[in-house]
Each structure stands twice: as structure tokens, then as C-alpha cells.
N, C-alpha and C positions, 0 to 999 in steps of 0.2 A: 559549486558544491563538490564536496571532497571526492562522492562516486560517480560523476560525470562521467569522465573519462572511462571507468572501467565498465560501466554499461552502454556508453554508446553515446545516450544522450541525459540532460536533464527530467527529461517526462522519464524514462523510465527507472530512473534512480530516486525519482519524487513517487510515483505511484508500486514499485519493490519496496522502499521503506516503508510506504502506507500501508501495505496491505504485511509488511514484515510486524510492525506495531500495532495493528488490530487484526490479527489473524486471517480477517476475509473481509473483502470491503463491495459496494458497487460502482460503477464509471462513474455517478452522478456525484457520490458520495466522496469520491476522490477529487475530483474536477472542481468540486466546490472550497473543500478544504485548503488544496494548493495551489488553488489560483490557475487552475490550466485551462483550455476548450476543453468541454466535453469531446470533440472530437479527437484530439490529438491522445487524450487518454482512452478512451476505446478505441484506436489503433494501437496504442502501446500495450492494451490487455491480450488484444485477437492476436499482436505480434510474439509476446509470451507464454500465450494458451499455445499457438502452432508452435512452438519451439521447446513443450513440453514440461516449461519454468513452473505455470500456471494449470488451475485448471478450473472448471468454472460448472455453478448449481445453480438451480432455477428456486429460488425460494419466491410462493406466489409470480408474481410480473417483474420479478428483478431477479436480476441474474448476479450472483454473488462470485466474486473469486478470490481463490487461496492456492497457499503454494501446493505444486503438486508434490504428494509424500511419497509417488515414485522414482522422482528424478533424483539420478544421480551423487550430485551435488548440492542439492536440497540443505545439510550438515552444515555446510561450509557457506554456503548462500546466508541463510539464518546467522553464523557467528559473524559474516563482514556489517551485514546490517544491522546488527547490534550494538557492534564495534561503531559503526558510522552516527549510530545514534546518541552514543556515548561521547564524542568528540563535537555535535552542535550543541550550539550557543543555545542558550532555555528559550529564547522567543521563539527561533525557527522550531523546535525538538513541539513546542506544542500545538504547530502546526497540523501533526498527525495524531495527535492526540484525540479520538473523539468518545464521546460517552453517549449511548445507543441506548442506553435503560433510562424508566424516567428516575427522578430524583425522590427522593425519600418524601413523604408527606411532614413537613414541619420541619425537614433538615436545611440550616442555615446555609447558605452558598458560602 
């Protein structure tokens, strides 16, 4: 993957774009999508939340996380991961694709 490298590893360049194209996501929610352990992705959130990337809300019994809107480079964060989504292939890009509302009553898939 094209951001491997510049974040370390692939879980955390798989669950930043997830949560870069759906604003706020949860470990389950991510882990299931990109094919990772749940565990290896909730190390990669708790390692983001402490490093100030991330930050994380208790909605009911799930803990939801999104970027943090104090950090610094937050700006800059957001355009490489747009940019990085803009350059995969459409199978992989609708990987992180998820749709959370349900579907219209009688709208055709």
C-alpha cells in the first residue's frame, strides 16, 4: 500500500484511511472491513489516541474514534489521505466504504 511506509505500518494506514473516509469509525467496525485482528487494530487506535492523531467517544457501549481537531497537522493528515484514496484501485477504495444508515424502504440496490 502506497502509505505503508510513511505511517509505520499497514494496520495503521488501513484503519487512518478508514476512519479518514468515514469520519469516525469503531475497532470492530474497522477490523471487520479490512480484514485485520480485532486486536492488532485496537493497538493501532490506543497507539494513535496516545500520540494525540486520534481521539475517542463513548457512544452507548462502543467507543467511536475520529481525528483529533486539535492536533496540529490534522490539515495535512486529511489532504495525504485523500490524496492516497484517490490513487487506489476502485476494488480496494471500497473497502472503506461503509454505509451505517439503513436503506430507503423500496429503493432498488
Amino acid at each position: 500500500m502506497l502509505l505503508d511506509a510513511l505511517f509505520g505500518n499497514r494496520t495503521a494506514a488501513k484503519v487512518l484511511i478508514f476512519i479518514g473516509v468515514n469520519k469516525d469509525a469503531y475497532a470492530k467496525e474497522i477490523a471487520t472491513s479490512t480484514a485485520i485482528s480485532l486486536n492488532l487494530v485496537q493497538s493501532q487506535l490506543k497507539r494513535l489516541e496516545r500520540g494525540g492523531v486520534l481521539v475517542s467517544k463513548l457512544r452507548g457501549r462502543m467507543r467511536f474514534y475520529s481525528f483529533n481537531p486539535r492536533f496540529p497537522l490534522g490539515d495535512d493528515l486529511g489532504a495525504i489521505l485523500r490524496d492516497a484514496i484517490d490513487y487506489m484501485p476502485n476494488d480496494e477504495r471500497e473497502i472503506y466504504m461503509v454505509r451505517r444508515r439503513p436503506r430507503a424502504p423500496g429503493k432498488p440496490l
